[in-house]
C-alpha positions as CSV (number, residue, x, y, z in Angstrom):
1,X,-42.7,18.3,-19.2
2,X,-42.1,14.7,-17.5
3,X,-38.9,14.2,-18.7
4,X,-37.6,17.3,-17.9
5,X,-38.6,17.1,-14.4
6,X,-37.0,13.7,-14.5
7,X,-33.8,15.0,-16.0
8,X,-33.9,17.8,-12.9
9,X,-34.4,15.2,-10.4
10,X,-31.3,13.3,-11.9
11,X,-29.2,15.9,-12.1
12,X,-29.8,17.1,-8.1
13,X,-29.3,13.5,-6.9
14,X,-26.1,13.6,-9.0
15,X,-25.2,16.7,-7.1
16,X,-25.6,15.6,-3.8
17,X,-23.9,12.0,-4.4
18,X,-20.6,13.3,-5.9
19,X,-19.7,16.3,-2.8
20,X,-16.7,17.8,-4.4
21,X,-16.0,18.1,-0.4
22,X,-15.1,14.4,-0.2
23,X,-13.7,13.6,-3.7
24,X,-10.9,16.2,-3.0
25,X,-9.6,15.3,0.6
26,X,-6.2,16.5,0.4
27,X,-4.4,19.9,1.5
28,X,-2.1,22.3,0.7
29,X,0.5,20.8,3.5
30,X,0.3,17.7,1.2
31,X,0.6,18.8,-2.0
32,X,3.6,20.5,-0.5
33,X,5.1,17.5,0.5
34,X,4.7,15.9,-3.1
35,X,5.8,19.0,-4.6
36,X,8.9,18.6,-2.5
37,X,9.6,14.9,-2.9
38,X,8.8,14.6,-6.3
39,X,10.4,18.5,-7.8
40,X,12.4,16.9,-10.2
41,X,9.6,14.5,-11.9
42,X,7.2,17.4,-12.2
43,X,9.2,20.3,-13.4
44,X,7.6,21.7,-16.8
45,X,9.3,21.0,-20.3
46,X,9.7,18.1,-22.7
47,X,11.6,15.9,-20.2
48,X,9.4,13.3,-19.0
49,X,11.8,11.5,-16.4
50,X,10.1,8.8,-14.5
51,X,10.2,8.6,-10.8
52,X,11.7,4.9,-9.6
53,X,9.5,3.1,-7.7
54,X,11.1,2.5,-5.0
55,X,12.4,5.7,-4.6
56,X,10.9,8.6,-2.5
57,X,8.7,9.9,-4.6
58,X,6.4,6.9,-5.0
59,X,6.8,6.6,-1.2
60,X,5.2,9.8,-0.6
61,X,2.1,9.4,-3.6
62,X,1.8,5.8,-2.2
63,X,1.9,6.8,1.3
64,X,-0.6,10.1,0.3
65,X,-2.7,7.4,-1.5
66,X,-3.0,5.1,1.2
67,X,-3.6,7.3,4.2
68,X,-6.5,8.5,2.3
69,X,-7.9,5.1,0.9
70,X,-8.0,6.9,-3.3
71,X,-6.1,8.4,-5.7
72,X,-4.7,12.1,-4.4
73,X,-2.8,13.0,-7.8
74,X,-5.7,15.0,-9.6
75,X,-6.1,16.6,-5.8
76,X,-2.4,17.4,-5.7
77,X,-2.5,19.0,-9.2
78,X,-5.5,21.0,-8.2
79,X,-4.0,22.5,-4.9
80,X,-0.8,24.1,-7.6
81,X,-0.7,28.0,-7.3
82,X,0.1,30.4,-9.7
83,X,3.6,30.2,-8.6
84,X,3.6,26.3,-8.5
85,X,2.4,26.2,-12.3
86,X,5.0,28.3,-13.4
87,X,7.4,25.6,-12.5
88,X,5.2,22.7,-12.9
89,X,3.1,20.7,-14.8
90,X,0.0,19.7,-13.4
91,X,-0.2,17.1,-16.1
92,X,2.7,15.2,-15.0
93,X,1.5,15.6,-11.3
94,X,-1.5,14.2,-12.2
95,X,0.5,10.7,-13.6
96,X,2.6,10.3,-11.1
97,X,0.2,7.6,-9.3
98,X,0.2,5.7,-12.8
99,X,4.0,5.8,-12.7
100,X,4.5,5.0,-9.1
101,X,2.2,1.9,-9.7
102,X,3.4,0.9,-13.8
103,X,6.2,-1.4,-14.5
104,X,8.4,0.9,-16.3
């Protein structure tokens, strides 16, 4: 019966220390603007095209990523709409902070 209370406790504090509310700071008008920038890195299909680094793109994620002090990709890739994944894959949305930040 200890434990479980124990294992109850854990899990509330483990609640209340990750707020979904602060791990996922970004907004739609965001993921709009990396949708926008980035289109062409994104799109769905067996193409994986890397985005230079010194390009837009990686501008805006690193821009993104610094205004908000933390990765924003997994954010980004969350904010997609049903019209957004039809045309693009959340997976690559999700690596574009790895590409923007990887010697290629």
């Amino acid at each position: 019966m200890f434990a479980l209370k124990v294992a109850v406790l854990l899990l509330l504090i483990t609640i209340i220390a990750v707020n979904p509310a602060t791990a996922w700071p970004c907004t739609a008008q965001e993921k709009d603007q990396i949708v926008g920038v980035c289109r062409i890195y994104i799109l769905k299909g067996a193409l994986v095209q890397l985005p230079p680094q010194t390009g837009p793109c990686c501008g805006a994620v690193r821009q993104l990523e610094k205004l908000h002090k933390s990765p924003q990709m997994n954010c980004i890739a969350s904010k997609l709409n049903a019209a957004d994944l039809q045309k693009y894959d959340p997976t690559k949305v999700r690596h574009l902070d790895e590409s923007c930040y990887q010697k290629h």
